[in-house]
N, C-alpha and C positions, 0 to 999 in steps of 0.2 A: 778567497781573493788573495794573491800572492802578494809578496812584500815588495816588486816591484810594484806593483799597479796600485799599492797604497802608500808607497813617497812619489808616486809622479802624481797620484791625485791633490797629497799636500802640497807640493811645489805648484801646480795652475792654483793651490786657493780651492780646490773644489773638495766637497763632500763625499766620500763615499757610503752606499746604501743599501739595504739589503729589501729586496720589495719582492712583492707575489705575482707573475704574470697569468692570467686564466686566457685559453684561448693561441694555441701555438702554429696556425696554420701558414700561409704565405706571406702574410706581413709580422704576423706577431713572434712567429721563429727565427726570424730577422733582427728585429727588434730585442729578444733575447741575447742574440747574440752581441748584437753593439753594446748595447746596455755591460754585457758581458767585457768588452774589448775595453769599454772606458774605465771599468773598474769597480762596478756592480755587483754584488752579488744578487741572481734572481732567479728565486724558486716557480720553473713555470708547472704549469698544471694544464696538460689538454682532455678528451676524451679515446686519441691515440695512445695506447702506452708507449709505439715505439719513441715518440720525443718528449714525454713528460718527467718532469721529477718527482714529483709525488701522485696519489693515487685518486685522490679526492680532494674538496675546497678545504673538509675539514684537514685536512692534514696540513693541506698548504698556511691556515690561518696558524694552526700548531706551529710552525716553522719561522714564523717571523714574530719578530718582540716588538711591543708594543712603545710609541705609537705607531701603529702597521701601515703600508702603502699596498693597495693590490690594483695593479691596472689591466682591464679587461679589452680585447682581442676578439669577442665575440660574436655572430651575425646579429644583426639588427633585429628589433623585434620581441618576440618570446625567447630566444635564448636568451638575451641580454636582462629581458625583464625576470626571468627565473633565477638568472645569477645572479643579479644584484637581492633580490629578494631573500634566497639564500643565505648570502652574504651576511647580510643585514643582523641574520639571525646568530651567525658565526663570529663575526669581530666585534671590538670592543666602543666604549666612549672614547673620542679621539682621533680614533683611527680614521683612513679616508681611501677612497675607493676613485679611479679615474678610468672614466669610461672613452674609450680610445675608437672603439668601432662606428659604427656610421647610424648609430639610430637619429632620429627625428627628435629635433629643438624638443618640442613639446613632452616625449618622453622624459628628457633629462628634468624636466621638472618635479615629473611624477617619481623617479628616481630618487632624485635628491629629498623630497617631501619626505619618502617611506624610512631613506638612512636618517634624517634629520629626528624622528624621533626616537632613534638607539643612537642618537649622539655620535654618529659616523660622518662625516665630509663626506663631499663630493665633488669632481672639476669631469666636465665635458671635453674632448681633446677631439677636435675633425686632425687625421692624418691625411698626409699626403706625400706618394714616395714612391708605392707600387713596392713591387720585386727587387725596385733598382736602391730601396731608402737602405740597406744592410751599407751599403759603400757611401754612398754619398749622403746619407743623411735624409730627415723626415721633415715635411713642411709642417708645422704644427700650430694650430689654433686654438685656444683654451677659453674655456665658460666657467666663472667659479667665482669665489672670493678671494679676494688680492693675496690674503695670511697663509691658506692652500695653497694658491699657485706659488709663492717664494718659498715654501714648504718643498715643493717637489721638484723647484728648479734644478737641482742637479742630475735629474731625470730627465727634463726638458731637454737641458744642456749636453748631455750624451747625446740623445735623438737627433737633436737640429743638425742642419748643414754646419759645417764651419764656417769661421767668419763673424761678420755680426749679429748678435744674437737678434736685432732686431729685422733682419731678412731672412729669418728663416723661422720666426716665433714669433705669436700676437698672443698676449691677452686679450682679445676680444670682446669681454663684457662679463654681465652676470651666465649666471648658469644656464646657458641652452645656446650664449653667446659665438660658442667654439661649434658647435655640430651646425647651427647654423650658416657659419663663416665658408665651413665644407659646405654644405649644402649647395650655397652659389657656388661657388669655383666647380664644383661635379658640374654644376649646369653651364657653366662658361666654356670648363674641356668638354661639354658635349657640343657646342658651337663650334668651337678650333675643327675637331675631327671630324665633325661634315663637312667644312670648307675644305679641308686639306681633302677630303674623300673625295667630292663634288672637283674639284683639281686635278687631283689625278686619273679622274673618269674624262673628264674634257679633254684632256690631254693624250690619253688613251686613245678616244674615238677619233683625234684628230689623222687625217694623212700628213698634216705639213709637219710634225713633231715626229721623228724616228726612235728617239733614245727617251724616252718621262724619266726612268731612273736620273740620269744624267741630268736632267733639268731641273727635280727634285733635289741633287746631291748639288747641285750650281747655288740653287736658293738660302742652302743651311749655314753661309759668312756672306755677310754682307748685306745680304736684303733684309726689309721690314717683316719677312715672313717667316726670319726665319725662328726657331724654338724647338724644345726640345718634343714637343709629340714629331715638328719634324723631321726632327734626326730618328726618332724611333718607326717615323713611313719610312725612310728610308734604308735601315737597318732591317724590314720587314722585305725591304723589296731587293736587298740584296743577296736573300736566299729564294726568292720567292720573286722574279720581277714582274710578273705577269698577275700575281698573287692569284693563281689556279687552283693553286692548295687548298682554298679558304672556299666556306661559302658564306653570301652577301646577307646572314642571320647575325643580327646583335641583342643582346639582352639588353635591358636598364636596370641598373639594382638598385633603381629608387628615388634618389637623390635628384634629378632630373624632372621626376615628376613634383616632387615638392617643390621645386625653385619654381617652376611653372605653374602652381597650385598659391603659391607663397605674392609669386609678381601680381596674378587674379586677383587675390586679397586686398593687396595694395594698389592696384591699378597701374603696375608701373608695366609699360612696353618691353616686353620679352620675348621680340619675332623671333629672333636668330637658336634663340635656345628652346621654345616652342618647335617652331620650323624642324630643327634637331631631333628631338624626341620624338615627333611625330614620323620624322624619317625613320626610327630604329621600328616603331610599329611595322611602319611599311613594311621592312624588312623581315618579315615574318608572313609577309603572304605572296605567296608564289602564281596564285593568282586571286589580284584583289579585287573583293564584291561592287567596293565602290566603283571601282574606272571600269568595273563590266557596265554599273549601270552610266555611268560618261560614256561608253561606247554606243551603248543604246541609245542613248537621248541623244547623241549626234548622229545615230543612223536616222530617228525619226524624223529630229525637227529639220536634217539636212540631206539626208541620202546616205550620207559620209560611210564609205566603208567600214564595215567590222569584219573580227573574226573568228569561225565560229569555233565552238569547242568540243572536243571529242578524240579518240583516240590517235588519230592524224595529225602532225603539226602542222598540215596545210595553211595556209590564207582563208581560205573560205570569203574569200571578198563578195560582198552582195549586189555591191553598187560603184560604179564610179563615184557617184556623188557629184558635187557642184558647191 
């Protein structure tokens, strides 16, 4: 850390800190960096050599004194549950470990249980930021104990947006608090961007709309619609207006299904982000068994045309129907 970037940290009042990052891929190579820009020093660790600093966890735990902070970048899952387990084995009493990737509430518990007895912390962190959080900053939600999280605020405090620390950071609750907080908002952006999708499809099939771009780029000041997913439809469509490039396949990595899994639970009404998720299914079948057999059972019970399938894209229409 230069001697600049350790009197501008005294002069804000802020801490500077020397922490472990495991996990250097498209958010967390980002994150290295900022953390870096604010005055940080952070030893990361990936399975790339081209962007790690060291070569292993042990090494990385070797590198920082004690009491340590390592916050993990991981996929969800068995990676995350191998590293903290790892870990567990590697750091000391004190130390505290924040798990920043996207696993499931219910893990963080199981987590925290296993560090709790090697006397290691733990704080759950749902990010949110994408590619775009290196500049502008990370939406950040935490799970944990009150003593951890003002432990690692000035961690926090480089990540978040600028501004007030309270529009861009929650302490959330106990631990599972923060992964759960992510969990919904993943389920709410999957509602936004089927509307905005379902939008720009309507507007597409219409004749009486020439320019969607244009009417899209009209909506981003001043109307209730507008936001930042849709300034990034837009930005998408302005290399792209037709979006040709693309085919209509999405993933879900997860979090979606558990907010819909989560609302089941609790009995709370969840159409729009159900509705959602089960459109990105859709999006995976190029041709779907189910609306073959919709097709059928309106051939039956009504005549209603179908069409049949085979190497022609004919029509194959059977019947008028009625």
């Amino acid at each position: 850390m230069t001697a600049h970037h350790s009197s501008r940290l005294r002069r804000q009042g802020r801490t500077s800190l020397r922490i472990g990052l495991v996990g250097l891929g498209r958010m967390g190579f980002n994150m290295r960096e900022r953390l870096r820009r604010a005055g940080h020093e952070v030893i990361g660790y990936d399975r790339d050599p081209q962007v790690r600093d060291v070569s292993g966890l042990r090494e990385l735990v070797a590198e920082l004194s004690g009491p340590r902070l390592v916050w993990l970048m991981v996929p969800a899952g068995d990676p995350t549950r191998q590293t903290v387990a790892e870990l567990a084995e590697l750091l000391s009493p004190g130390d505290l470990i924040i798990e920043g990737g996207n696993s499931r509430y219910t893990d963080d518990q199981e987590h925290a249980k296993l560090l709790a007895e090697h006397g290691v912390g733990y704080l759950d962190c749902g990010v949110s930021g994408g590619v775009w959080g290196l500049e502008v900053g990370y939406g950040l939600m935490v799970g944990g104990d009150a003593e951890l999280v003002e432990r690692a605020m000035p961690i926090f405090d480089a990540l978040r947006p600028e501004g007030p620390r309270e529009e861009g950071f929650a302490h959330a609750g106990g631990v599972g608090a923060g992964h759960y907080a992510k969990m919904v908002h993943n389920g709410i952006e999957y509602g936004l961007m089927q509307a905005y999708a379902e939008g720009f499809e309507l507007l597409d099939a219409s004749d009486v709309v020439t320019d969607v771009p244009a009417v899209l780029k009209a909506w981003s000041r001043g109307t209730v619609v507008r936001s930042w997913l849709l300034d990034l439809l837009i930005k998408a469509l302005d290399s792209d207006p037709e979006l040709d490039d693309l085919r209509g396949y999405v993933e879900d990595s997860g979090e979606g299904r558990w907010t819909v899994q989560e609302a089941i639970n609790h009995a709370v009404p969840a159409p729009v982000i159900s509705a959602a998720l089960f459109a990105r299914f859709a999006s995976r079948q190029p041709d779907s068994p189910a609306m073959r057999a919709v097709a059928a059972l309106r051939n039956q019970f009504g005549g209603h045309a179908v069409q049949q399938a085979g190497p022609s894209s004919g029509t194959g229409q059977v019947s008028d129907g009625s």
